[in-house]
Phi, psi and omega in degrees: 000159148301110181216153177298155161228159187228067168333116193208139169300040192209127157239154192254127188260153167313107195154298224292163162246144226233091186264184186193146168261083212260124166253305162313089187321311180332282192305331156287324176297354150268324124356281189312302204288299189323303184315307191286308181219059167051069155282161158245170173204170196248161187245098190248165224233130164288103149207164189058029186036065159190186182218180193199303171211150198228172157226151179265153175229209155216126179320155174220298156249118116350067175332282177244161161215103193269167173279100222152304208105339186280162197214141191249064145343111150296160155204167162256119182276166185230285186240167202244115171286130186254141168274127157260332165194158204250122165236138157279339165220140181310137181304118176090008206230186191217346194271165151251170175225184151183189187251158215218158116296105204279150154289160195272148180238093177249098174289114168210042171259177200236113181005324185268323172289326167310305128353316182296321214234354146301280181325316178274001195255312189305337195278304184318264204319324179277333143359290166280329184061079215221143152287165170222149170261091180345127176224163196280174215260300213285333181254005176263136166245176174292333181282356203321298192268008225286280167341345222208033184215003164102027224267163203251146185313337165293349192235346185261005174284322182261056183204322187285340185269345210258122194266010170237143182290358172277305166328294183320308194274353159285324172279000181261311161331305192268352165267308186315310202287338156267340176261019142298302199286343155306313190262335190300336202264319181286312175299324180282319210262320168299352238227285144333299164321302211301342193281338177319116170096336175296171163295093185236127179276139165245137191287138168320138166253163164250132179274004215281321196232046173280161154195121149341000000 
């Protein structure tokens, strides 16, 4: 199918609410159009000076609108997207576009892993010693927190291609999980220096059945 696009260094998880700042006569006038006529248009990730995969998303409101023209716009994102080619500009339009595929989204993850990788993102947080809000088991996907774990524009890039939530959630798993043992080793490590120079009792050896 065809869709307008609005091309951005940001990625957007299925789910997310999406605020935006339209500046770009392109971009109002696409605005103009979502609004009259309750269109979506996709968000495709800018990195490695190309684009590939995206998410489509949909306006929900106009926050503000200034005398300028420029406007602060909610959206929502919905699905996650493949580019198959690219315009720059749309027929009859200043936005570009092109035509896209949607990816398949296959929920086949299973309670105990969901559960698994809550435990280890709450192990994170305390860690950093940052709060966390407990969220129920039944309402966390891979996308809740995607932002709020520490994952790199590259991993959350890679995180966007991937259509099984079994996949996502391994792959979040296998980041948490080193990068706890990463920070347990800077704390174990932080932790030694300060002692550098204290009084410290040391336990006695018995030296009786050493041997040379």
């Amino acid at each position: 199918m065809k869709l307008p696009l609005f091309p951005l260094q940001s990625i957007f998880f299925p789910g997310e609410t999406v605020p935006l700042h339209i500046f770009e006569e392109r971009y109002k006038q696409l605005i103009r159009d979502c609004r009259r006529e309750a269109v979506t248009f996709g968000i495709p990730v800018y990195i490695n000076n190309s684009v590939a995969f995206g998410t489509e998303v949909q306006l929900v409101e106009i926050v503000n609108t200034y005398e300028s023209g420029e406007m602060d716009v909610t959206c929502v994102a919905r699905q996650v997207f493949r580019i198959l080619n690219f315009d720059n500009e749309m027929k009859g339009k200043l936005y570009a576009g092109g035509e896209i595929e949607f990816l398949d989204n296959v929920n086949d993850s299973d309670k105990a892993t969901k559960i698994e990788v809550l435990y280890n993102l709450h192990e994170l947080y305390k860690l950093m010693d940052v709060p966390f809000t407990p969220l129920p088991v039944e309402k966390f996907n891979s996308y809740v927190l995607a932002h709020k774990m520490g994952l790199s524009f590259e991993q959350e890039y890679h995180l966007l291609q991937l259509q099984k939530e079994s996949e996502r959630l391994a792959f979040i798993k296998s980041h948490l999980v080193s990068t706890i043992a990463v920070l347990q080793e800077v704390d174990r490590t932080k932790k030694t220096i300060e002692m550098n120079g204290d009084f410290r009792n040391f336990d006695p050896l018995d030296f009786k059945d050493f041997k040379v």
